[in-house]
C-alpha positions, 0 to 999 in steps of 0.5 A, a space after each residue: 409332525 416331524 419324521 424320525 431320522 435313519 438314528 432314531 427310528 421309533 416314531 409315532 403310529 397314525 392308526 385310527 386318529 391315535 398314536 401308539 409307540 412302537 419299536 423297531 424292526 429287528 435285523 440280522 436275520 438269516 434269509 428265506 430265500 429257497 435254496 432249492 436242495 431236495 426240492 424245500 420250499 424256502 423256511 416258514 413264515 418270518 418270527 413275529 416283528 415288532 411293527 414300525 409306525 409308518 414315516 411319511 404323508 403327502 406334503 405339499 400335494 393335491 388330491 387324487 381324482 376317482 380312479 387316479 393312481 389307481 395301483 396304490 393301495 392302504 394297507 390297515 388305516 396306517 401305511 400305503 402299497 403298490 399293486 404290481 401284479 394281479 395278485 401281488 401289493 408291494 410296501 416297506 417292511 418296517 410297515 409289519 405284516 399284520 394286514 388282512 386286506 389292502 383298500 383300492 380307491 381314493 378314501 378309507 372312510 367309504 365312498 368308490 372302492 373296495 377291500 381285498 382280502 390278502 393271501 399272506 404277507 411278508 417282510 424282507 429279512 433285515 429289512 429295514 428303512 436306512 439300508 435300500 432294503 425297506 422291502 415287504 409284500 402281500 399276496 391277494 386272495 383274489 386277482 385285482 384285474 380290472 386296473 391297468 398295472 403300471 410296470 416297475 422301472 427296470 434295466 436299462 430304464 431304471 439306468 437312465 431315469 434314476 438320475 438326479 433332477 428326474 421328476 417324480 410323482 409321490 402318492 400316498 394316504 398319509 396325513 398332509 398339511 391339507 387334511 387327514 390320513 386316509 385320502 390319496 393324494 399326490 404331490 410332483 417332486 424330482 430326484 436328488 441323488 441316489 445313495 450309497 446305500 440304493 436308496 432314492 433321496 426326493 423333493 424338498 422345497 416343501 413338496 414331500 411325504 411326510 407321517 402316514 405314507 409309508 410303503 407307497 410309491 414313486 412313479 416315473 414317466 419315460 420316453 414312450 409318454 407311458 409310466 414306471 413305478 420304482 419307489 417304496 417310500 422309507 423315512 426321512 427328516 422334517 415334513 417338507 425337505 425330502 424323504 428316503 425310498 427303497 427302490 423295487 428292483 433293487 429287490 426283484 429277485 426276492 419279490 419274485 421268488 417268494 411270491 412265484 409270480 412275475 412280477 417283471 413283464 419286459 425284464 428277467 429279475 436280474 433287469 435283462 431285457 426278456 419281453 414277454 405277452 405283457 410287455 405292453 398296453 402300459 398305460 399313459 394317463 395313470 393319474 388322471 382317472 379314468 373309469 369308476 371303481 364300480 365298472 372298472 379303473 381299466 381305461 385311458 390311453 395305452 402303449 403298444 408293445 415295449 421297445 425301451 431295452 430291445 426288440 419289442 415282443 411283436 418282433 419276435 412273432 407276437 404281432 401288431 401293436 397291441 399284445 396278441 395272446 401268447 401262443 399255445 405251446 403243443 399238447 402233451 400227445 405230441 411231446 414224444 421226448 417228455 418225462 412223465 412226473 406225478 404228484 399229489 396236491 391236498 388243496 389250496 396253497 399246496 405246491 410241489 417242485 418237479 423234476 422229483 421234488 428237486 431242481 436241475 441244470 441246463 449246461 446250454 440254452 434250449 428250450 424247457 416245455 412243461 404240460 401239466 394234466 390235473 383233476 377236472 374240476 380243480 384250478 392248478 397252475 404251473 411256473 418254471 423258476 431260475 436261479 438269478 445268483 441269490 434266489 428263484 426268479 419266476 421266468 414263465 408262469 401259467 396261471 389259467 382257471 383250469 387243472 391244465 397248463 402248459 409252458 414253452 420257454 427259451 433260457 439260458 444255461 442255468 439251474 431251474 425248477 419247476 413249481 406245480 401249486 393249487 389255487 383251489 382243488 385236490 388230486 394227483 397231477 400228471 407233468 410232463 417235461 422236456 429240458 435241454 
């Protein structure tokens, strides 16, 4: 079945073995991108979209072994996703947003796996396969923490590795000249060129993706031997001689500003080189498999800590070669220069932005220390965002399963706020900051 072209973007949908028209997602619209003026939250969800089939399969690949791949979800019997965070799946945004859950495993017709129900999901505004901007994301319900993640391709990586001859590893759950949709499989390709329009154009010579993939990944492996995941697979011609990808980090800043989270553990939004905890134990064996889905998809060879754009995290006190926990920062008691705020939090979901509902300025670089104190009982979380030029970047986040977090974080002059939300539980809530 061929693929429609960039012209000609109706196609047919592969949903349960039957193909339905649809038609194409509509652009133009203003972006939900938070401006941050008294404190608003970014505007509400997206107007109801038409949902677009999705465009691309696995042609000319094999099969994935039990825990191979292990980030790439199904979204709804009709296109596929990348698990970049713990609580964060990122796919196209012609794929619609209809999906109650994404499926970890190799097959959506049972067998090892399981379903994870999604929080909400959302597609970028004018978002749409042709433009490098095919961007949507779901957040979880539930944090996914018993897979290795693999991180998105960023700064000088994405620099050096999005370059034409690259190779490449495509994988997806779409329909393929070896069977039906529903089963991962994967297929190693190289990169052509990259567009005028930031859009990766790969394989050819019989080795694609083709219908029932849409919104999957592409990885790539870098110089450490460990993996970097960069592709959401767009549109493209007929099965076989190569496809389009929209490319994660061409899109970071709003991925993190609209879902809160950190989705960059090396790297700040923009690809500044800003390693953190996480910037390690990245994993060098992703596709072959290692684990089972009942215990957990969270073995295989690991790095140590990421020096590939600068000094590692351990040279900066964080220790040897595995990631260390990140020292906690002092408590409130002994924070004498703190302002105190307070709010109210009604339940799951709720939010508030600090200082008073609003952001503020940092004409140097200092360093921002929050502490937040909530009700017993309750799971409160706390983040501290940046503008990066066009939107909010999550640059520190503290996500513990009590009511008490706490931030220490070394920026640069910029405007920044503070976002105190509820992953479950009410009450009123102390913070207490100190800014340069």
């Amino acid at each position: 079945m061929a693929r429609t072209n960039l012209f000609s973007i109706t196609s047919l949908a592969i949903v349960a073995g039957l193909a339905t028209a649809c038609t194409g997602v509509e652009d133009g619209r203003d972006g939900d991108i938070w401006e941050g003026a008294e404190g608003e939250d970014a505007p509400g969800e997206l107007p109801s979209e038409d949902e677009l089939p999705p465009t691309t399969e696995i042609y000319g690949g094999t099969d994935v072994a039990t825990c191979g791949w292990p980030t790439t979800v199904e979204l709804g019997g009709a296109c596929t996703g990348t698990l970049v965070h713990e609580r964060v799946v990122i796919y196209a945004a012609h794929c619609g947003t209809n999906y109650g859950s994404v499926r970890l495993g190799e097959s959506i017709n049972g067998g090892p796996g399981r379903d994870v129900s999604t929080q909400q999901c959302k597609i970028f505004p004018g978002g749409e396969p042709g433009k490098g901007n095919d961007f949507a994301y779901c957040t979880l319900a539930q944090p996914v923490t018993d897979v290795p993640l693999v991180p998105i391709l960023m700064g000088c990586e994405a620099e050096d590795y999005l370059v034409a001859g690259q190779p490449v590893t495509v994988v997806g759950f779409g329909n393929a000249n070896t069977g039906p949709y529903g089963i991962k499989r994967q297929v190693n390709t190289t990169i052509n060129s990259i567009t005028a329009n930031d859009e990766a154009f790969i394989g050819g010579g019989g080795k694609d993706s083709c219908q029932g993939d849409s919104g999957g990944p592409v990885f790539v492996q870098v110089e450490d031997g460990s993996w970097r995941v960069f592709g959401i697979t767009s549109y493209g011609g007929a099965c076989g001689t190569g496809g389009y990808y929209s490319m994660m980090h061409k899109g970071m800043a709003w991925f993190e500003s609209q879902t809160g989270y950190d989705l960059t553990p090396c790297h700040d939004a923009d690809g500044t080189w800003n390693p953190g905890p996480d910037c390690g134990s990245f994993p060098l064996t992703p596709g072959v498999g290692s684990g089972t889905w009942a215990s957990g998809c969270s073995g295989g060879a690991a790095t140590g800590y990421s020096g590939a754009c600068g000094a590692p995290y351990a040279d900066g006190g964080g220790g040897g070669g595995e990631p260390q926990p990140e020292p906690q920062p002092e408590p409130p008691s002994v924070c004498p220069t703190c302002d105190r705020y307070t709010g109210s939090l009604t339940g799951k979901n709720d939010y508030d932005y600090q200082p008073n509902g609003n952001y503020y300025y940092a004409a140097a670089s200092g360093m921002h220390k929050g502490y937040l104190s909530g009700p017993a009982g309750t799971d409160f979380d706390l983040k501290l965002w940046k503008w990066s030029g066009n939107g909010w970047s999550t640059v520190k986040s503290s996500l513990g399963t009590t009511s008490t977090e706490q931030i220490e974080y070394s920026g640069t002059a910029g405007y920044y706020v503070w976002r105190v939300e509820s992953y479950s539980g009410s009450g009123s809530y102390e913070l207490l900051l100190d800014t340069p």
